[in-house]
VOPAGU-2260 file (C-alpha; in pm, 1 decimal, decimal comma):
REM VOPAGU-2260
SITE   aa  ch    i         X         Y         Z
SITE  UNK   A    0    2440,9    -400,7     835,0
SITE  UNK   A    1    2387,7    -153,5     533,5
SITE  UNK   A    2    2047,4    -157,2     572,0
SITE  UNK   A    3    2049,8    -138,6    1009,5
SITE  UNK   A    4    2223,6     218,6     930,0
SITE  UNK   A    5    2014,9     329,3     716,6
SITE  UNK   A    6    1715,7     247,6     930,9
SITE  UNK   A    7    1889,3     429,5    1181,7
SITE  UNK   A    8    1977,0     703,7    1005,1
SITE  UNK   A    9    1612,3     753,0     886,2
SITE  UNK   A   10    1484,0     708,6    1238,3
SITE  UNK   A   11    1734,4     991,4    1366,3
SITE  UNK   A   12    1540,7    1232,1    1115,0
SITE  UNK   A   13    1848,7    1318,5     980,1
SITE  UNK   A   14    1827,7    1255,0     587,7
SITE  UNK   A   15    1568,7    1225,2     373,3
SITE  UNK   A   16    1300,1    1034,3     588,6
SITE  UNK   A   17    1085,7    1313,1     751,1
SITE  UNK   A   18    1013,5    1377,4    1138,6
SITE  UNK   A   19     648,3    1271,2    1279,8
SITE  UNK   A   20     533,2    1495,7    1551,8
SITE  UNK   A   21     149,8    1463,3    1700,1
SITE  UNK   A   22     -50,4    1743,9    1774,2
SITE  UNK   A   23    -181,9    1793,4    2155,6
SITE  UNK   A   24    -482,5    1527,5    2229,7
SITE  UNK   A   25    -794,3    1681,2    2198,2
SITE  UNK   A   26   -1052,9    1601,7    2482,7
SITE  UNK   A   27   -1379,2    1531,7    2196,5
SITE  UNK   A   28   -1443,3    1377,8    1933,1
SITE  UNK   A   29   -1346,0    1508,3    1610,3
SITE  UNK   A   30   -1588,7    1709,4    1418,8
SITE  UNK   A   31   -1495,3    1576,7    1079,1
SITE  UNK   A   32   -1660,0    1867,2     856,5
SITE  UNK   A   33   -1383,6    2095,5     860,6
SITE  UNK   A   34   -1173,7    2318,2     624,7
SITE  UNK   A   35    -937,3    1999,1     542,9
SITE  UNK   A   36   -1264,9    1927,9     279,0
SITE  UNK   A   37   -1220,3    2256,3     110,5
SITE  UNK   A   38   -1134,4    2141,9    -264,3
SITE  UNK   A   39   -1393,0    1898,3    -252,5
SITE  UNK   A   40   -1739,6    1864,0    -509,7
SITE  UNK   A   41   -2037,9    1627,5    -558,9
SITE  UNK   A   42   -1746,7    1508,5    -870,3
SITE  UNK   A   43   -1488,7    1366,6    -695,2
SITE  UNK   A   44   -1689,5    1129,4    -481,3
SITE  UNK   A   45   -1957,1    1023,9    -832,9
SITE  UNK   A   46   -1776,4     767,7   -1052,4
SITE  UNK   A   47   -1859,2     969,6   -1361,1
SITE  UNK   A   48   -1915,9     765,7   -1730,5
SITE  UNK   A   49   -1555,0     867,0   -1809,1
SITE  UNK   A   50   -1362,3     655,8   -1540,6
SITE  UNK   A   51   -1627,9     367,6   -1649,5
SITE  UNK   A   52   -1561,9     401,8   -2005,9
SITE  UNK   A   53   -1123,7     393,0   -1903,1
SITE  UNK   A   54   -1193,9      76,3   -1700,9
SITE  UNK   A   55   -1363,7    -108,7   -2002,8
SITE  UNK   A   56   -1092,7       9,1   -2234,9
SITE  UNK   A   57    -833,8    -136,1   -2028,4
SITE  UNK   A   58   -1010,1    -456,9   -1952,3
SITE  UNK   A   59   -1040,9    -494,8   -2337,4
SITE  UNK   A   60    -732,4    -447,6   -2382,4
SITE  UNK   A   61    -563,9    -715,3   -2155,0
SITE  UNK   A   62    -820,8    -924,3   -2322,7
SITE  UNK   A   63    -751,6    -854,9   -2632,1
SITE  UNK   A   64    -344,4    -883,6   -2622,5
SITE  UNK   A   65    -405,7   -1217,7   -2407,2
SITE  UNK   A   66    -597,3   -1350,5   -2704,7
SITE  UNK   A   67    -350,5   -1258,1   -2956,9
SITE  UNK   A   68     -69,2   -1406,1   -2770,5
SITE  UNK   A   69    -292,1   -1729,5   -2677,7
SITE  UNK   A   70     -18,3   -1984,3   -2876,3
SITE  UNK   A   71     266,8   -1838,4   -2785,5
SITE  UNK   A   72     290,5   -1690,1   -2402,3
SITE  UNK   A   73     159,0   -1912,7   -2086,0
SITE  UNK   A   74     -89,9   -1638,6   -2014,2
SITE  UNK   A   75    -374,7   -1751,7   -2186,2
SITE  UNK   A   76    -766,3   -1667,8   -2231,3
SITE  UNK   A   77    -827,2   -1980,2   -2046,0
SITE  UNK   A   78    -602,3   -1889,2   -1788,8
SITE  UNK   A   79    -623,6   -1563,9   -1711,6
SITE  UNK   A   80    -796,1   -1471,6   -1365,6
SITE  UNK   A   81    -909,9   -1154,6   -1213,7
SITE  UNK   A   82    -835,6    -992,0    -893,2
SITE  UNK   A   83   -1183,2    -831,2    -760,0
SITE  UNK   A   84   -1280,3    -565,0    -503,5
SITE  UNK   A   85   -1328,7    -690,3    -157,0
SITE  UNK   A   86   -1689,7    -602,5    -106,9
SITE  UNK   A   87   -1785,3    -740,4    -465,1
SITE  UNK   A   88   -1677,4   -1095,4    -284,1
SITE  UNK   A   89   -1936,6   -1363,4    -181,8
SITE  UNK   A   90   -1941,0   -1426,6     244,3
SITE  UNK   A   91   -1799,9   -1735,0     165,2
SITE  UNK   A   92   -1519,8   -1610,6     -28,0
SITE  UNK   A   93   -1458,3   -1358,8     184,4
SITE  UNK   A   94   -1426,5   -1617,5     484,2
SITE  UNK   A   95   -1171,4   -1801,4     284,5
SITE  UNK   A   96    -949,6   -1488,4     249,8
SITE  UNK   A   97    -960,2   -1429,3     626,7
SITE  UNK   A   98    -879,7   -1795,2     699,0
SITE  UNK   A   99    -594,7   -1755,5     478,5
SITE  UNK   A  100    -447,8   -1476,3     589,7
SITE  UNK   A  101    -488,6   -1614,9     984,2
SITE  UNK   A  102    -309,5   -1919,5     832,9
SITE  UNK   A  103      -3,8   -1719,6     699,3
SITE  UNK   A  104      28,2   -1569,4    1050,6
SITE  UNK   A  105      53,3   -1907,6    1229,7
SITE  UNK   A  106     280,1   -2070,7     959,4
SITE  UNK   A  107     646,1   -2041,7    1131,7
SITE  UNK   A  108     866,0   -1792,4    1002,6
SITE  UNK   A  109    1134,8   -1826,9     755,0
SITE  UNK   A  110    1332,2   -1530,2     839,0
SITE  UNK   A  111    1648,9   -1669,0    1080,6
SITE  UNK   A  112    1638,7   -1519,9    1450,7
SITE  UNK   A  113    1990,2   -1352,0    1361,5
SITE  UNK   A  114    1834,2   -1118,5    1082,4
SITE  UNK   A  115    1521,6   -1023,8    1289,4
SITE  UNK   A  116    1433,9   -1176,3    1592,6
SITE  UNK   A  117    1085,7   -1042,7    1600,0
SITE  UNK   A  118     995,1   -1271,0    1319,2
SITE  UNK   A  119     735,8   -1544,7    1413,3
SITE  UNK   A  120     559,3   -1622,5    1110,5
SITE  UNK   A  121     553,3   -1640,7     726,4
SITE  UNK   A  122     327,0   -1311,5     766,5
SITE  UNK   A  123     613,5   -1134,7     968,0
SITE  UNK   A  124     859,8   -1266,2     668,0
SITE  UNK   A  125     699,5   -1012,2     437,6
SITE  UNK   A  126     715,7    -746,4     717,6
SITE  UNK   A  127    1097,3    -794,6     734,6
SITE  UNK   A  128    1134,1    -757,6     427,5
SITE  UNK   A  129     975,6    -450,6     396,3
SITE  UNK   A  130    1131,9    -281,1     660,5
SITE  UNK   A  131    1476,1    -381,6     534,7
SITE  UNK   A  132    1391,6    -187,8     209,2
SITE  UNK   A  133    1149,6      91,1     278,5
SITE  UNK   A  134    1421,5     349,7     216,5
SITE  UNK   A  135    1507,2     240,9    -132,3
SITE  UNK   A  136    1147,9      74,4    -284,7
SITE  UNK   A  137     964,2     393,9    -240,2
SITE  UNK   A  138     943,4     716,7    -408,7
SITE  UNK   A  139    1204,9     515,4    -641,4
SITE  UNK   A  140    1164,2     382,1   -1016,9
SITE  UNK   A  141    1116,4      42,3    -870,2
SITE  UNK   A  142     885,5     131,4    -651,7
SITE  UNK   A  143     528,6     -16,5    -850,8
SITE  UNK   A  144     709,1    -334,5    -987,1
SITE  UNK   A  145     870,7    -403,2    -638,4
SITE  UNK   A  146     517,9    -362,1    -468,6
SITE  UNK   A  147     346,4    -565,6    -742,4
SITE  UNK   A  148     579,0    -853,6    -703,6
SITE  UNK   A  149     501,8    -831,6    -306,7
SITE  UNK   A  150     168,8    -822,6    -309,3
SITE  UNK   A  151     189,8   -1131,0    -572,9
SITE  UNK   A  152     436,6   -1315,2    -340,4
SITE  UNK   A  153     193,8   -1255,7     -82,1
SITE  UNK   A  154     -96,1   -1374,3    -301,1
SITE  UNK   A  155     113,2   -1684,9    -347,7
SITE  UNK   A  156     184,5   -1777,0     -30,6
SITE  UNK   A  157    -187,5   -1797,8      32,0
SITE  UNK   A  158    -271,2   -2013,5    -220,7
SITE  UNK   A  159      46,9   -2253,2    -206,9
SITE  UNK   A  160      74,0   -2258,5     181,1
SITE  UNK   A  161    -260,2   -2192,2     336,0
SITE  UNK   A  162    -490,8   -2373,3      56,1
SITE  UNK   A  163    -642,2   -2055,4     -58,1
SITE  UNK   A  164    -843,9   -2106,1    -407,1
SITE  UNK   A  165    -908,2   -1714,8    -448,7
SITE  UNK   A  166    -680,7   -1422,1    -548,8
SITE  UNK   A  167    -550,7   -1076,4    -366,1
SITE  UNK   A  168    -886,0    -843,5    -348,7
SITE  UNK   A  169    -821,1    -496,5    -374,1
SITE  UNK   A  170    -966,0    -185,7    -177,8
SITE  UNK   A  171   -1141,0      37,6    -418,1
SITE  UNK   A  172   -1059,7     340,5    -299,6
SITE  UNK   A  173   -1315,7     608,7    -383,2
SITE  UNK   A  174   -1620,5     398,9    -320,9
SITE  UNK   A  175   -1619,6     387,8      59,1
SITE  UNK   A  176   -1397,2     711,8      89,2
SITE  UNK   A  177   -1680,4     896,3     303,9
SITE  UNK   A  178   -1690,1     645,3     527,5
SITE  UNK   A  179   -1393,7     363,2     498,8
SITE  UNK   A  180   -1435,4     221,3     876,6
SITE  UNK   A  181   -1788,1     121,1     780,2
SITE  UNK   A  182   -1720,4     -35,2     463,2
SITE  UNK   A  183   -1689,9    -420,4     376,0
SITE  UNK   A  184   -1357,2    -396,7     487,4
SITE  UNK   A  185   -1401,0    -232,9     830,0
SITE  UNK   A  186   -1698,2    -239,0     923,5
SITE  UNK   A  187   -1660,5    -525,1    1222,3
SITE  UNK   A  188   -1840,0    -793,9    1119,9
SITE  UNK   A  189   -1674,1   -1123,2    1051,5
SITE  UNK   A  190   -1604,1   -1060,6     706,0
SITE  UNK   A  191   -1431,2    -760,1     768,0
SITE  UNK   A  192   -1072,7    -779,8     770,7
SITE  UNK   A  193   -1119,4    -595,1    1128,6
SITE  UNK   A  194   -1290,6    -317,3    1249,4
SITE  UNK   A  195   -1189,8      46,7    1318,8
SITE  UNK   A  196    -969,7     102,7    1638,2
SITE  UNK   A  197   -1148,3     205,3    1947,0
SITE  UNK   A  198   -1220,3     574,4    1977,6
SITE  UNK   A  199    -951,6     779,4    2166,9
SITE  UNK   A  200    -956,8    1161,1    2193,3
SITE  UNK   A  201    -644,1    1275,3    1961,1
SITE  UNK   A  202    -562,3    1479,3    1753,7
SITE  UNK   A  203    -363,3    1399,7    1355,6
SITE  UNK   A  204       2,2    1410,5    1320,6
SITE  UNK   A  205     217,4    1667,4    1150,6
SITE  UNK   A  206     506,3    1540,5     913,0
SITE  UNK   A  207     780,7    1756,8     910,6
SITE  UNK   A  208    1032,9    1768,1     586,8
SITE  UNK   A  209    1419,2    1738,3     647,7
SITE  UNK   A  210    1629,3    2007,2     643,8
SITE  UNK   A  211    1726,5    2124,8     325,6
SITE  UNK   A  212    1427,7    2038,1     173,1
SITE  UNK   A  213    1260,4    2346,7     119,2
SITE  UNK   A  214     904,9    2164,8     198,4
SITE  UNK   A  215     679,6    2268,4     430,1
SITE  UNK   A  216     484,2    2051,6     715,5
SITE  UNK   A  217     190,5    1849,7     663,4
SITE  UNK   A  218     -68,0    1824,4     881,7
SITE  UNK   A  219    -238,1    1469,2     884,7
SITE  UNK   A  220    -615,2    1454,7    1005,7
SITE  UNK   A  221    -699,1    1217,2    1240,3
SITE  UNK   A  222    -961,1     956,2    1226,4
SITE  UNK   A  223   -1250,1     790,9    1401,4
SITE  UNK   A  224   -1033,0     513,5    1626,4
SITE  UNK   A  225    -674,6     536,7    1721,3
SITE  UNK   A  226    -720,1     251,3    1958,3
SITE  UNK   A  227    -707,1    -133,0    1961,7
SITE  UNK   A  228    -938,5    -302,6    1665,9
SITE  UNK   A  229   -1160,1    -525,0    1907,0
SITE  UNK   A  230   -1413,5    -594,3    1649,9
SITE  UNK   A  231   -1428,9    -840,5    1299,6
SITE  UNK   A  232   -1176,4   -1127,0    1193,5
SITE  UNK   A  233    -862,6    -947,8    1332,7
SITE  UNK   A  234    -998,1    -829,5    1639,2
SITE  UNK   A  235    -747,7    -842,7    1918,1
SITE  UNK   A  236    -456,8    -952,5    1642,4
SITE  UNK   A  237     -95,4    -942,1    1796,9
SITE  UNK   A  238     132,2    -774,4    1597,8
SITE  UNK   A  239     503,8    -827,3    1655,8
SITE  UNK   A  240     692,1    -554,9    1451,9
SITE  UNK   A  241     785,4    -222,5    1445,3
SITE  UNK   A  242     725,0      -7,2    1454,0
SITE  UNK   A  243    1015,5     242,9    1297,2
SITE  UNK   A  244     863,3     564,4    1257,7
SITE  UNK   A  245     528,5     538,0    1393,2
SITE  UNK   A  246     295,4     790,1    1334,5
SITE  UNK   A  247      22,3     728,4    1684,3
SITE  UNK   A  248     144,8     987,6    1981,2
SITE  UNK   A  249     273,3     834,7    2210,4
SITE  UNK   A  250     351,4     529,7    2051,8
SITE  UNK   A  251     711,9     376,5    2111,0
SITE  UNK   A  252     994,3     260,2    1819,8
SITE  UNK   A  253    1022,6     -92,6    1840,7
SITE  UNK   A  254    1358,0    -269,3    1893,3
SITE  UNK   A  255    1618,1    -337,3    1673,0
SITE  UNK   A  256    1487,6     -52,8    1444,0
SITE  UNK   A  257    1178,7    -250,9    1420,2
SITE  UNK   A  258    1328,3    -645,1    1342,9
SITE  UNK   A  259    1275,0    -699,5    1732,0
SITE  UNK   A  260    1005,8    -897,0    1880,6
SITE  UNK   A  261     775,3    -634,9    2009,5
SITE  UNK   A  262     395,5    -773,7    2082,2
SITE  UNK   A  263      98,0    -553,9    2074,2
SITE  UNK   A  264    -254,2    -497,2    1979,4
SITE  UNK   A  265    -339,6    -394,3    1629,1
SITE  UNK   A  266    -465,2     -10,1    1612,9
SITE  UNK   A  267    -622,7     156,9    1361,5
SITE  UNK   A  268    -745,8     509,1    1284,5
SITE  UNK   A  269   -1012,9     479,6     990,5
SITE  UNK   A  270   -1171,6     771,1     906,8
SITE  UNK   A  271   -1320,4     996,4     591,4
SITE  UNK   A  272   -1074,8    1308,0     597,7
SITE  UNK   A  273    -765,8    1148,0     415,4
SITE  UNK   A  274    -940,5     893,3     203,7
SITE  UNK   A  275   -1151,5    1169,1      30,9
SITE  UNK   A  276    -927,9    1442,8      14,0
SITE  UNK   A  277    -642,0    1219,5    -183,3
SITE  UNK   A  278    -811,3     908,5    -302,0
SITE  UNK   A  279   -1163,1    1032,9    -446,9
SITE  UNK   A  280   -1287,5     987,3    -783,8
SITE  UNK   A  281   -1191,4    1309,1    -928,0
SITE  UNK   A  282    -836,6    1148,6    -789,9
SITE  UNK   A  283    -840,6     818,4    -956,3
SITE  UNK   A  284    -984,4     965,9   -1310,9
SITE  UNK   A  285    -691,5    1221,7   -1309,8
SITE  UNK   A  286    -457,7     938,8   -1248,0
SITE  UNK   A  287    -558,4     690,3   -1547,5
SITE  UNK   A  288    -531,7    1026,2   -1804,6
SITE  UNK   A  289    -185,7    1111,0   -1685,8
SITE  UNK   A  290      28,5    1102,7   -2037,8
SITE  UNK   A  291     333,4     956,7   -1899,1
SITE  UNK   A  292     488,5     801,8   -1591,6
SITE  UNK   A  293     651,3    1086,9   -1392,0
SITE  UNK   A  294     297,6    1280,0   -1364,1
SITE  UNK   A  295     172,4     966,6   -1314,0
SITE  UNK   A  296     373,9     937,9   -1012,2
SITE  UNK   A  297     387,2    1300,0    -869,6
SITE  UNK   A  298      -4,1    1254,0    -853,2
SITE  UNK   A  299      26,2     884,1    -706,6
SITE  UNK   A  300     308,1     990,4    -444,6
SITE  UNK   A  301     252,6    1385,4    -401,2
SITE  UNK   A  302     522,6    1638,5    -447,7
SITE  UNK   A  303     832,1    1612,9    -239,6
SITE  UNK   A  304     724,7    1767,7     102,0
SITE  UNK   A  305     421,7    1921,5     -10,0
SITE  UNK   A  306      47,3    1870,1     136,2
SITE  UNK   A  307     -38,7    1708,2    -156,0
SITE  UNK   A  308      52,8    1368,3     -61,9
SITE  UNK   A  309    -157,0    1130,0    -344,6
SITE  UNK   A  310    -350,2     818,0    -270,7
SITE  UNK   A  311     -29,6     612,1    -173,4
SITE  UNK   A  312      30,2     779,3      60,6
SITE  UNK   A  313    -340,0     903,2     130,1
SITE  UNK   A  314    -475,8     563,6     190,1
SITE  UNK   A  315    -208,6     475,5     411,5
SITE  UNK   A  316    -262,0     770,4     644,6
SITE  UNK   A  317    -614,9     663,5     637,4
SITE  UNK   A  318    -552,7     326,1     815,6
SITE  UNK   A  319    -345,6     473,2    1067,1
SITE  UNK   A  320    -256,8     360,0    1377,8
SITE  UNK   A  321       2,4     106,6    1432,5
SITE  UNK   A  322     143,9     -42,6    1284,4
SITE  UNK   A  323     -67,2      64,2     949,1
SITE  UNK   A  324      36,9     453,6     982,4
SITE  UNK   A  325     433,8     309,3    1004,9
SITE  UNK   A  326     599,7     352,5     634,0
SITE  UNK   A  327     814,1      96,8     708,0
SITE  UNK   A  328     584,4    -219,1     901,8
SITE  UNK   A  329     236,3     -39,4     714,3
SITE  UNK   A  330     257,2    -485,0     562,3
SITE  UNK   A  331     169,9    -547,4     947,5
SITE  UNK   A  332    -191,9    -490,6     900,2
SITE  UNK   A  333    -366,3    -687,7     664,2
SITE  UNK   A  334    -549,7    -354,5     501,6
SITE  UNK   A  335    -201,8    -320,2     375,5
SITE  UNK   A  336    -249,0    -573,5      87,3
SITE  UNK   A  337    -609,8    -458,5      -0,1
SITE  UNK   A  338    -437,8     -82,1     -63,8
SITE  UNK   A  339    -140,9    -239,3    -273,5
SITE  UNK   A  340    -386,0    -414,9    -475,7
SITE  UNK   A  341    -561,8     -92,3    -548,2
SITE  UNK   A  342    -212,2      47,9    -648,8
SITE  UNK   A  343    -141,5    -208,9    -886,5
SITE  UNK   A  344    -510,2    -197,8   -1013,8
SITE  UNK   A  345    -445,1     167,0   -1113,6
SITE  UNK   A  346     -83,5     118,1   -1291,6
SITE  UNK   A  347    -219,9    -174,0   -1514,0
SITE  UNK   A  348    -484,0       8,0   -1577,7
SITE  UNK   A  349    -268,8     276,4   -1684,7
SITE  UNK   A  350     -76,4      79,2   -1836,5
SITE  UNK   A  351    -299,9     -87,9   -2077,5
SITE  UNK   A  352    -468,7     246,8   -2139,1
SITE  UNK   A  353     -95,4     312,3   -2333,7
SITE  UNK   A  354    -159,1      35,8   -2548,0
SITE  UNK   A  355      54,4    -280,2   -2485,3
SITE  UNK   A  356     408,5    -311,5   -2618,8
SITE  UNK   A  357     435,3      87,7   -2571,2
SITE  UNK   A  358     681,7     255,4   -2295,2
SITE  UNK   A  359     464,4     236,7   -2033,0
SITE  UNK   A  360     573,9    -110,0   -1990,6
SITE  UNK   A  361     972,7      -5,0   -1972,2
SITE  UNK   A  362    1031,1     359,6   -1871,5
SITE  UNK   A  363    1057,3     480,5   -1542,7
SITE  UNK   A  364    1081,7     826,7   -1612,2
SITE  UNK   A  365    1291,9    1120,8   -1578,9
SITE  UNK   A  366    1182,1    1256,0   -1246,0
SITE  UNK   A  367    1287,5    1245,4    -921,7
SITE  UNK   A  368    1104,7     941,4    -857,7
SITE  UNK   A  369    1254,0     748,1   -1129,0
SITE  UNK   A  370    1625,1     695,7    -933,6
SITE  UNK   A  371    1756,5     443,0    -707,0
SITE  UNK   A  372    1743,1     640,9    -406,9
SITE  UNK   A  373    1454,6     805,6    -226,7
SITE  UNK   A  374    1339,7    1102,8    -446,9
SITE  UNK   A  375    1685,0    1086,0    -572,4
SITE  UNK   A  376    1835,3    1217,6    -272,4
SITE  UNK   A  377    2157,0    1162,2    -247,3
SITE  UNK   A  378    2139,9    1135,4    -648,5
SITE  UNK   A  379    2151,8     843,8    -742,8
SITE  UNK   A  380    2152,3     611,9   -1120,7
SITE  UNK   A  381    1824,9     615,9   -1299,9
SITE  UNK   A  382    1626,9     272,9   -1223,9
SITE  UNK   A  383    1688,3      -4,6   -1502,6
SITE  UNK   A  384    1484,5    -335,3   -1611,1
SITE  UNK   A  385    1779,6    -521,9   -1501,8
SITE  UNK   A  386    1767,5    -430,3   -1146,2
SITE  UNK   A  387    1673,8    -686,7    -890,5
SITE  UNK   A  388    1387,7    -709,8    -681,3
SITE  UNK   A  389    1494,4    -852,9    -371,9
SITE  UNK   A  390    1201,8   -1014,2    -172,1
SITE  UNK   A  391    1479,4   -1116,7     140,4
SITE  UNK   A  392    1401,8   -1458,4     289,8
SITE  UNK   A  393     965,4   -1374,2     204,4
SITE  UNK   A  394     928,2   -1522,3    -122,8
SITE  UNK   A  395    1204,0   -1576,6    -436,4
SITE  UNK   A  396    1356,0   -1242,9    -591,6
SITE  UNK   A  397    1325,6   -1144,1    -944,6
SITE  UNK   A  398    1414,5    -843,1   -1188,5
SITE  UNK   A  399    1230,3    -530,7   -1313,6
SITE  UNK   A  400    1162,7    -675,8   -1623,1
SITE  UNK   A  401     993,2    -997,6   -1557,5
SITE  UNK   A  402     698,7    -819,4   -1347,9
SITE  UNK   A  403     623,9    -475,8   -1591,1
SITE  UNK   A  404     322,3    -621,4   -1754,5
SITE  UNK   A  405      73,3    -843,1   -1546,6
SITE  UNK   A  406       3,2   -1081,2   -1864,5
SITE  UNK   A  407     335,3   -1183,4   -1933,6
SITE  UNK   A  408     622,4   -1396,7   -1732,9
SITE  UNK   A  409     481,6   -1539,3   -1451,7
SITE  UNK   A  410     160,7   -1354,2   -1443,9
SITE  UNK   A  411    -182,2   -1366,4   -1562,5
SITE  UNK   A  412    -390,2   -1136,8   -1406,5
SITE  UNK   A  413    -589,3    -856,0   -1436,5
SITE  UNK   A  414    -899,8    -664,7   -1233,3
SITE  UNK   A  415   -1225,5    -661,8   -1222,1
């Protein structure tokens, strides 16, 4: 019931979560060389020797520390495996993704009817669970270890339920960035994951802040689609979810803030604007040299209700539609898991950059994003290594401390 209020409360727009309004559809398509571009250079979409040069370091590093610790941890050299970026994947093994993921969704759910009755398969489990917890596993200290252990429940459930030999892929962000919906991913073939929605004439959202806030709005861009996805693996994929606060005009709130069975088409809104205004190269450079975790995260997450809203955030506007462009059901599309990867490819990247052993790998920071509570609002107890990480009726729960390094515990993995 705690969390039903505070679903409510957020949907209400009074609180912390903000307001989503939609500009007036346009009538044309979108001319997508506009002023939105501004702060853009030849840089930030060139992966310069520098961001190379960080990548090796950190792959070296796992390596190394695995190796040293090859007698004495269960993450060893022989056992360590490497998540890889989607398009880097063989047709083959990009088939057996897809057929695992279709598998998840027809697998019944484990959720009981009483705590959402939307719920019909293991893949709606892990959109439950998100939805339960959106208000208090994001711009919160737990926010990266909760997400890792998700995506590696997720990762999990493929291989120990649906026969799945490979691991999570991850979305590279910046290398398809000026044109994401005809990337690997998206592009509508049958190793896509899906294609872009059909086009509509519309326009972007605006976010607006909460009261009090002293932000300002933020104008979203809108993409190439915005209607159903009709074309690759997921075409015509039923999503039952959400959504809570959905960002499409004209879109509904499902029932039950969101736990209610509510069938529809997947949407998406793919498009360049968002993906290389937050998530370009010059982005993901800047990110790895941040010196400690709360820059880190101001450039991951953006500034409380500023335009600046980082890559997280970025990548997710960049999928769009619904239930993608929904904080709180964004696990309902498939893309979702591609993006997380990417998120946890950056902060163990980061984190290896430190040096292992170092505080990278136990402090959350001072910030605002280092609490319990969204941007510490109300305020709120630092996060702590102790604190659970509860994972609902998805997968088995856990605590902060057994998921900060991905070469320790129950892990061993890195990227590649």
């Amino acid at each position: 019931m705690k969390i039903i209020s505070l679903l409510a409360f957020a949907i209400s727009g009074v609180g912390v979560f903000p307001k989503v309004l939609a500009h007036p559809h346009r009538t044309t398509r979108p001319d997508h060389v506009v002023k939105f571009r501004r702060n853009q250079s030849v840089d930030d979409m060139t992966e310069s020797p520098t961001l190379v040069q960080l990548y090796d370091q950190a792959h070296e590093a796992v390596q190394y520390e695995v190796w040293k610790h090859d007698q004495t941890t269960a993450c060893t050299s022989e056992k360590l495996v490497f998540r890889r970026e989607y398009g880097s994947l063989t047709r083959q093994e990009k088939l057996d993704y897809i057929n695992a993921v279709k598998c998840l969704q027809t697998l019944p759910a484990r959720t009981p009817a009483n705590v959402s009755s939307g719920a019909r398969s293991r893949f709606d489990d892990f959109i439950v669970t998100h939805i339960q917890q959106t208000l208090s596993i994001h711009f919160t200290g737990n926010f990266q270890p909760w997400h890792r252990w998700f995506v590696y429940q997720y990762e999990k459930a493929l291989r120990d339920e649906c026969g799945y030999t490979g691991y999570q892929p991850y979305w590279d962000w910046p290398k398809y960035a000026s044109a994401p919906q005809d990337s690997p991913m998206f592009d509508g073939s049958e190793t896509s994951i899906g294609g872009n929605g059909n086009y509509i004439p519309h326009d972007g959202a605006v976010i607006v802040p909460p009261p009090g806030t002293g932000g300002i709005n933020i104008s979203l861009p809108s993409g190439l689609g915005g209607g159903f996805v009709t074309t690759g693996a997921f075409a015509h994929m039923q999503v039952n979810l959400g959504p809570v606060v959905p960002l499409q005009d004209g879109t509904p709130t499902g029932p039950e803030f969101g736990l209610g069975y509510n069938p529809r088409g997947l949407k998406r809104d793919l498009g360049p604007l968002a993906n290389t205004r937050f998530a370009n190269y010059t982005t993901v450079l800047d990110l790895l040299q941040k010196p400690d975790i709360d820059c880190y995260r101001y450039l991951l997450d953006g500034t409380p209700w500023e335009p600046e809203i980082g890559p997280h955030g970025g990548i997710h506007y960049t999928i769009g539609g619904d239930p993608g462009g929904d904080l709180f059901t964004g696990p309902g599309d498939p893309a979702f898991y591609l993006h997380h990867s990417m998120m946890d490819r950056m902060w163990s990247t980061w984190q290896a950059l430190g040096g292992f052993g170092g505080n990278r790998f136990t402090n959350f920071g001072t910030g605002n994003y280092s609490h319990v509570t969204w941007g510490n609002f109300p305020p709120s107890d630092f996060t702590k290594l102790t604190d659970k990480i509860d994972m609902g009726y998805a997968a088995p729960s856990t605590t902060i401390d057994k998921v900060m390094s991905t070469v320790s515990e129950e892990f061993c993995y890195f990227y590649f």
